[in-house]
C-alpha positions as CSV (number, residue, x, y, z in Angstrom):
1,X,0.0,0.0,0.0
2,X,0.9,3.7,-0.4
3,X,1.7,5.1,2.4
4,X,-0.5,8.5,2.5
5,X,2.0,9.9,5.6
6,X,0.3,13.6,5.6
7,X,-3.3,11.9,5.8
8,X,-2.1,9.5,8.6
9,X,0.2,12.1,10.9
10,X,-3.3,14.7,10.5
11,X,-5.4,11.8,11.5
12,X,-3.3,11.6,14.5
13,X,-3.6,14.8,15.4
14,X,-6.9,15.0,15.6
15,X,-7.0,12.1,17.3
16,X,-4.6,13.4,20.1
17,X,-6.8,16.5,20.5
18,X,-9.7,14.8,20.9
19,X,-8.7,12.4,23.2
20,X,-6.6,15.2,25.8
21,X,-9.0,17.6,26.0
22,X,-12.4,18.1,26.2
23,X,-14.5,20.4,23.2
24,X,-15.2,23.6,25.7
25,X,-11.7,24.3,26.9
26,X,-9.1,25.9,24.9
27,X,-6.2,23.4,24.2
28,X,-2.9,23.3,22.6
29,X,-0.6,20.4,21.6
30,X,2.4,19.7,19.4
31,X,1.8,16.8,17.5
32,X,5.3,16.8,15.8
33,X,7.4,17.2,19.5
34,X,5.0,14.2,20.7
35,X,5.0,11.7,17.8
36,X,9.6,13.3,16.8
37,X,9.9,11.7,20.8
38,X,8.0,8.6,20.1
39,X,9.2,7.8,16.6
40,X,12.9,7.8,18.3
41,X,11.5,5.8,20.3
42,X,10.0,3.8,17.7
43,X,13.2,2.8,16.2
44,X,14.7,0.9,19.3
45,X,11.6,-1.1,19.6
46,X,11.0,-4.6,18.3
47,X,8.5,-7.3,17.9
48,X,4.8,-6.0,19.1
49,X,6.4,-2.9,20.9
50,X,7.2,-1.1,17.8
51,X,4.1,-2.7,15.7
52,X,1.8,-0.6,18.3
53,X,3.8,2.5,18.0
54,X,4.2,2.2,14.1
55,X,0.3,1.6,14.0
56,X,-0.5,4.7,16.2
57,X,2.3,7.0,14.4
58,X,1.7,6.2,11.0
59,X,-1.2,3.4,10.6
60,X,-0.6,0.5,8.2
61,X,2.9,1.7,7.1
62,X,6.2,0.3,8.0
63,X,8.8,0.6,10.3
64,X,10.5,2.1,7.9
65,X,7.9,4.8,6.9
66,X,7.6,5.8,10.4
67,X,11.8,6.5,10.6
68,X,12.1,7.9,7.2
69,X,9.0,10.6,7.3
70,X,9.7,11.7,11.0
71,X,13.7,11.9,10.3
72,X,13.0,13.8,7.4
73,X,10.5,16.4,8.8
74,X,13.5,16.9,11.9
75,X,16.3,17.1,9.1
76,X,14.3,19.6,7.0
77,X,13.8,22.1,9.4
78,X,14.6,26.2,8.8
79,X,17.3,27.1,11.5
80,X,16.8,30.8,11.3
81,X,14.4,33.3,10.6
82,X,16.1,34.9,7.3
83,X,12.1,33.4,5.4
84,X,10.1,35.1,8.3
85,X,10.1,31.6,9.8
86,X,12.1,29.9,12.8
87,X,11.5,26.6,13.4
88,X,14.4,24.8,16.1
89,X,13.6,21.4,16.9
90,X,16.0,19.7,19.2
91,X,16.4,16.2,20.9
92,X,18.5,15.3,24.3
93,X,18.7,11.9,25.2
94,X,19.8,11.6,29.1
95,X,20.8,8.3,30.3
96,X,21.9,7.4,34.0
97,X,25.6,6.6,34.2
98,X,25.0,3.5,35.3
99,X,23.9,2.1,31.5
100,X,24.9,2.7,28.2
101,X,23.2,2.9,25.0
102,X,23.7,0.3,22.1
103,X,26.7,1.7,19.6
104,X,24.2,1.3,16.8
105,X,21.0,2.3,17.9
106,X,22.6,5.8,19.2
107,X,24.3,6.1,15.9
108,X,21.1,6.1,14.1
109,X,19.3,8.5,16.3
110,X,22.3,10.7,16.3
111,X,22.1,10.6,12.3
112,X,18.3,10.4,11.6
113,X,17.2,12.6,14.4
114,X,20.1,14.7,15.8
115,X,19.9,13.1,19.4
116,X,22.7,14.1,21.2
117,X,23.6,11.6,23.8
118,X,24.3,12.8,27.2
119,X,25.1,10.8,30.7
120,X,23.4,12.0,33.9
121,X,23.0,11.0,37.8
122,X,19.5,10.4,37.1
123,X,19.4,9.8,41.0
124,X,20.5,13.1,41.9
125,X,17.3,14.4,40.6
126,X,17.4,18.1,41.6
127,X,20.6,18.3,39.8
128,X,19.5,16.3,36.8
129,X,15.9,18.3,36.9
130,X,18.0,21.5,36.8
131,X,20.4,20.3,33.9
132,X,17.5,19.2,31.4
133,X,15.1,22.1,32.0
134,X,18.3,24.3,31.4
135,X,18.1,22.5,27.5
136,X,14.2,23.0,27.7
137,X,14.5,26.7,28.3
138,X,17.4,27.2,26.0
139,X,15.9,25.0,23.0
140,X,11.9,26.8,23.6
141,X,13.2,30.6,23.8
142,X,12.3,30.3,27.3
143,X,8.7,29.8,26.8
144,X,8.6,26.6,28.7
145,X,10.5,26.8,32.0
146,X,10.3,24.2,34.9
147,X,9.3,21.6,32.9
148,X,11.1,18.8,34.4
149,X,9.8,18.4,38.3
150,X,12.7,17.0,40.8
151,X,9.9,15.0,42.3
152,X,8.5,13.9,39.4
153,X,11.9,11.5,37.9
154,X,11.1,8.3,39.4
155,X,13.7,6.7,41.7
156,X,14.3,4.0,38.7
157,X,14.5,6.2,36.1
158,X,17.6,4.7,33.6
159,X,16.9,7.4,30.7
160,X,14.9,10.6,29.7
161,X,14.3,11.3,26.1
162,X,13.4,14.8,25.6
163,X,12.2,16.6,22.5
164,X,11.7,20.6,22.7
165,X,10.5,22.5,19.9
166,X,10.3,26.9,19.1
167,X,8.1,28.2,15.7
168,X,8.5,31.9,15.6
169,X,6.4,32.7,12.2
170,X,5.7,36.1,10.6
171,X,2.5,36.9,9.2
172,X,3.2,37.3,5.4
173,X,-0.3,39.8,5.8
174,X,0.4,41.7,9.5
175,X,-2.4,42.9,11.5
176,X,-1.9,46.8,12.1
177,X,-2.0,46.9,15.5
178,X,-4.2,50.2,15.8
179,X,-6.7,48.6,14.1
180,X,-7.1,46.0,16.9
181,X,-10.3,46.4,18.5
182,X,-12.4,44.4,21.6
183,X,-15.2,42.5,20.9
184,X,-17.6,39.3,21.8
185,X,-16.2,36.2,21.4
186,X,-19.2,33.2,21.7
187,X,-17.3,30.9,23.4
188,X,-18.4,27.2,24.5
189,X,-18.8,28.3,27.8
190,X,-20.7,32.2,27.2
191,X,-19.8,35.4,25.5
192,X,-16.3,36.6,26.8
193,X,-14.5,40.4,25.4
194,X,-11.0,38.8,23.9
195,X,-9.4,41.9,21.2
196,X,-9.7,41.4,17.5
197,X,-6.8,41.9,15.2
198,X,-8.6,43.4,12.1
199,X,-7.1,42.8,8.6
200,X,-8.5,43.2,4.7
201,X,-5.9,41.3,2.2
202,X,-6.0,38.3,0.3
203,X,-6.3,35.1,2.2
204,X,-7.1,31.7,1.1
205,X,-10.7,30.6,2.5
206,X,-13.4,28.5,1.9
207,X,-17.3,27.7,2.6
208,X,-18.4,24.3,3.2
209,X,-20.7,22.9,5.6
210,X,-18.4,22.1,7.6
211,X,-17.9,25.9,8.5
212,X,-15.2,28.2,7.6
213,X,-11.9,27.5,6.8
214,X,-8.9,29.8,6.6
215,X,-5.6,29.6,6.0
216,X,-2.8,32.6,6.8
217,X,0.6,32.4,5.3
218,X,3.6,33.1,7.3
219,X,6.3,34.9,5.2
220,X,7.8,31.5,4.0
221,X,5.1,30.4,2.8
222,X,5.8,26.7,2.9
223,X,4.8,27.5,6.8
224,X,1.0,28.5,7.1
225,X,-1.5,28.7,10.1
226,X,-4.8,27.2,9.4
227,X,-8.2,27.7,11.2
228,X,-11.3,25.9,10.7
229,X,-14.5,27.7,12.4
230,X,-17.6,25.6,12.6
231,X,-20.7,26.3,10.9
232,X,-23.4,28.1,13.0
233,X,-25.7,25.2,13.3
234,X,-22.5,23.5,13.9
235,X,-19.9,23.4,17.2
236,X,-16.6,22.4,17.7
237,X,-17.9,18.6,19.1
238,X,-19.7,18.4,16.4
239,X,-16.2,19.3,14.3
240,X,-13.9,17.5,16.0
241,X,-15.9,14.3,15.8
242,X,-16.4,14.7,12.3
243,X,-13.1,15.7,10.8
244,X,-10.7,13.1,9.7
245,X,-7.4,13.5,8.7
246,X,-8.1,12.5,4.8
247,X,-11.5,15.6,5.4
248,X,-8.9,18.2,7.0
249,X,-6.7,17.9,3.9
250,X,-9.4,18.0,1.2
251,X,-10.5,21.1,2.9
252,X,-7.5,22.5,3.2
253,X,-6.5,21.9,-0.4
254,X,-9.7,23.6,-1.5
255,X,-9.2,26.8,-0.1
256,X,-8.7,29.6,-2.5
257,X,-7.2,32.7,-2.6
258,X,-10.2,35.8,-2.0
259,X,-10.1,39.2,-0.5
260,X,-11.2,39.0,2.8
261,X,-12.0,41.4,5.7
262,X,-10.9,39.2,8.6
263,X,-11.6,39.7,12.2
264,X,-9.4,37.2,14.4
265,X,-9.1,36.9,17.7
266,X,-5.8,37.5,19.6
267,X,-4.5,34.8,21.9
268,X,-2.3,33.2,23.9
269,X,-2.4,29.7,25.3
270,X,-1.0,27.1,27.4
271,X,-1.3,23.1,27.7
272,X,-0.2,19.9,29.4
273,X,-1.0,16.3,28.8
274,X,-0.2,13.0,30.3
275,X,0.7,11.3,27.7
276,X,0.6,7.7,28.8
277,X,-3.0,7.9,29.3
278,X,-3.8,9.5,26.2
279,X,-1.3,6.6,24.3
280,X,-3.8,4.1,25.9
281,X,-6.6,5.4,25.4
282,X,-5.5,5.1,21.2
283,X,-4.3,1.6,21.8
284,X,-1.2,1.4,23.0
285,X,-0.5,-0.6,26.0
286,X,2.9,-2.2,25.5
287,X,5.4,-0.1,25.5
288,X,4.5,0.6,29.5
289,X,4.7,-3.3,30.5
290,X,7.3,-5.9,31.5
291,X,6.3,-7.4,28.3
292,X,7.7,-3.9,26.3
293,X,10.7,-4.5,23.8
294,X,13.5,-2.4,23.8
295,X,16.3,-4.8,23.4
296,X,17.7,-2.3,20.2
297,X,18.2,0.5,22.8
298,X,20.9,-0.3,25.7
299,X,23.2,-3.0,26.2
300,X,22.4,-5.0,29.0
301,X,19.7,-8.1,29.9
302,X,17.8,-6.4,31.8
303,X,14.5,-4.7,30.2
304,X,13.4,-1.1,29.8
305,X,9.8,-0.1,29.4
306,X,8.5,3.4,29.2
307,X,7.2,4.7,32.7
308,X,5.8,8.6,31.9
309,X,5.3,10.4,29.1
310,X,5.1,14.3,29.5
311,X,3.8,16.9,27.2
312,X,3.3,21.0,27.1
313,X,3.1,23.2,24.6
314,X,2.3,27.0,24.0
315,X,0.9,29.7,21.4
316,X,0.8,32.6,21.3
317,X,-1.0,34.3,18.0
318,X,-0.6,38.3,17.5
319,X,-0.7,41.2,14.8
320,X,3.0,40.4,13.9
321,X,2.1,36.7,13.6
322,X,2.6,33.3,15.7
323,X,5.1,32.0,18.6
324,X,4.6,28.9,19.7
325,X,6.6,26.3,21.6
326,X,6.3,22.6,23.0
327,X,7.9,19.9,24.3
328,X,7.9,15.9,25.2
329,X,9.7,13.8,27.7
330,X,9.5,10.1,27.6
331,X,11.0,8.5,30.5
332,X,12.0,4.7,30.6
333,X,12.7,2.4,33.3
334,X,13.8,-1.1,33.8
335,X,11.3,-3.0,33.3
336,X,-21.3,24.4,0.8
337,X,-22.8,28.0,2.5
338,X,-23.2,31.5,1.1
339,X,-19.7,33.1,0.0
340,X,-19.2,36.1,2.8
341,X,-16.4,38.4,2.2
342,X,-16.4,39.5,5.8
343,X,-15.3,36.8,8.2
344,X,-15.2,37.6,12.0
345,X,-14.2,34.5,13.8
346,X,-16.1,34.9,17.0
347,X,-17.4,31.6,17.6
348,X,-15.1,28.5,19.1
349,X,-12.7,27.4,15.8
350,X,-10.1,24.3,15.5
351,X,-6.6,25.7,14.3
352,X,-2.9,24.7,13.7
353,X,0.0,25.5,12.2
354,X,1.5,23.4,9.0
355,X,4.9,22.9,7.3
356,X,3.7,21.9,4.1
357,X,1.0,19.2,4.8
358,X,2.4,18.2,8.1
359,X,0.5,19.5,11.6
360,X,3.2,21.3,13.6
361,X,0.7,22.2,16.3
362,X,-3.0,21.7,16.7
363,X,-5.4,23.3,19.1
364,X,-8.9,24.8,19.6
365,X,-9.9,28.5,21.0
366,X,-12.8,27.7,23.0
C-alpha cells in the first residue's frame, strides 16, 4: 500500500486532540514534538512494541515509513528566521551513568534525528531536573521553563528522552495593530470580550458545511497557520468528531485565494498532557509493561519499558504573527454555504500551524 503519511500524521492529530482535552476548553498540543519523541523511540523497539507505535504514528505503514517521514521532517527544518520563519527542533537523550546505549541504535538517532547523547546521575534528581530544564528553556526561547519536576523522575528512572520545539512565524499579511479592537467572542462556555486583530488582504478561504476555513501564510510560505470555524448550526464537538485527517486535507487543499476582511481573535495559550493515558486510550499498552521490547536501545539483559510520558506546549498568536513552543519527555525504566467576504471569527474554531501538509501544532480556542 501507499503510504499517504500527511493523511495519517493529521489523523493523528486530531486524534490526540480529541482524546486530551475536552470540546469547551481551549487546548494546545504539538503533535510533531510528541509523535519526533515517540518515533525515536520507535526505532529501538521490536516485535509488538514497535508494531503498536508504528500503528499509532503512521497506521498501516512500515517501520520504515515511520523513521524515514519523522527523520525527514527533523532534518528539513529552517534554523533561522532569514524566510520570516524559525522553526528549532532539538532532541537530548539523558541516560543514567550506570547504562549505556547500544553503539548502533545511538548512531542512528544521532544521524536520523540529531539526538545528542548525554550521561546523567538520574538519582540526583534536583541536579538532573535543573540540567535538562536548562536545555528546555534554552531550546523553547524560554517559553517553557520548569518543565522537568525533581519530584516527578522516578527513583528508577535509567533514561529521559526529551524533544523541545520553538516556531517563531511572521505573518506574510500583519495585523496593524491600531486597528485592533475588543469584541464578543461566543465561546463554548458564554460570551467573553478577547481583542480582534482586524485585517483586509488576500487570504485563502473556503465555505463548506463544515464551517469556515482559513488559512494565513507566514512569510515563508511553505509554513502556514490554518483555522477551521464551525458552521453556526455546527460546534466544535460536532467538528472535532467529524473531521478526519483525509476531510482536513481536502479542505484545506480547497481553499482559494479571495479578498477577505478578517476579524481574528488574539491569543495566547498554554497546555499539558499526560501522555501515557492519552497513548492508551488510542491503543497502545505495551510499551509501559514488563512485556515492552527495547532490546535495540541499551546493552544489558535487563528490560526497559517506558514509565511517563510528559507533554506541554504553547501559542501565542498576534498582529506580527505566531510563537509557539512545546515539548515531550518520555522516561523509561527497567522494566457548501453562502460566499461572505467579511469573516469575524467569533465563535469557538479548530486551528494549527503546517509545514507543508504536516501538523506542527494543533489546538482549539474555545
Amino acid at each position: 500500500m501507499v503510504c499517504s503519511a500527511a493523511v495519517l500524521s493529521s489523523s493523528l492529530a486530531l486524534s490526540l486532540l480529541r482524546h486530551s482535552s475536552s470540546p469547551s476548553q481551549s487546548f494546545v498540543l504539538s503533535p510533531f514534538s510528541l509523535n519526533s519523541a515517540l518515533s525515536i523511540v520507535h526505532d529501538g523497539a521490536n516485535g509488538n512494541t514497535q508494531k503498536e507505535l508504528t500503528n499509532l504514528l503512521l497506521n498501516g505503514c512500515t517501520p520504515a515509513d515511520v523513521t524515514n517521514h519523522y527523520s525527514s521532517l527533523t532534518l528539513s527544518l529552517p534554523s533561522n528566521n532569514d524566510t520570516g520563519v524559525s522553526f528549532k527542533s532539538a532532541n537530548r537523550f539523558y541516560v543514567d551513568n550506570s547504562i549505556s546505549l547500544k553503539n548502533e541504535y545511538q548512531k542512528h538517532v544521532e544521524e536520523k534525528y540529531k539526538v545528542k547523547v548525554q550521561g546523567l546521575k538520574l538519582g540526583n534528581k534536583v541536579d538532573a531536573a535543573k540540567e535538562m530544564n536548562t536545555f528546555v528553556d534554552e531550546a523553547t526561547n524560554g517559553m517553557i521553563r520548569d518543565f522537568i519536576k525533581a519530584n516527578g523522575i522516578s527513583d528508577e528512572a535509567k533514561s529521559i528522552l526529551i524533544n523541545a520545539i520553538h516556531f517563531l512565524g511572521t505573518w506574510k499579511n500583519s495585523f496593524d495593530k491600531k486597528k485592533t479592537t475588543k469584541g464578543n467572542f461566543h465561546g463554548a462556555k458564554g460570551d467573553k470580550e478577547v481583542e480582534f486583530m482586524n485585517n483586509n488582504a488576500h487570504f485563502n478561504i473556503s465555505h463548506t458545511e463544515i464551517g469556515v476555513t482559513l488559512v494565513l501564510p507566514y512569510e515563508n510560505e511553505v509554513f502556514r497557520f490554518f483555522l477551521v470555524m464551525p458552521a453556526e448550526e455546527r460546534n466544535l464537538e460536532n467538528l472535532r468528531s467529524e473531521l478526519t485527517g483525509e476531510k482536513l486535507q481536502s479542505i484545506l487543499k480547497n481553499t482559494h485565494s479571495r479578498k477577505v476582511e478578517l476579524s481574528l481573535p488574539k491569543f495566547s495559550l498554554s497546555s499539558d498532557l499526560d501522555g501515557v493515558k492519552v497513548l492508551q486510550k488510542l491503543g497502545v499498552n505495551n510499551i509501559f509493561d514488563n512485556t515492552a521490547d527495547f532490546t535495540k536501545v541499551r546493552i544489558s539483559d535487563t528490560p526497559l519499558k517506558v514509565s511517563k510520558i510528559q507533554h506541554k506546549a504553547v501559542v501565542e498568536v498576534d498582529e506580527k504573527g505566531t510563537v509557539a513552543a512545546a515539548a515531550t519527555s518520555i522516561e523509561m525504566v527497567f522494566k457548501s454555504a453562502v460566499i461572505n467576504n467579511k469573516v469575524i471569527i467569533n465563535r469557538p474554531f479548530l486551528f494549527g500551524i503546517l509545514n507543508k501538509d504536516d501538523i506542527l501544532f494543533i489546538g482549539q480556542f474555545a
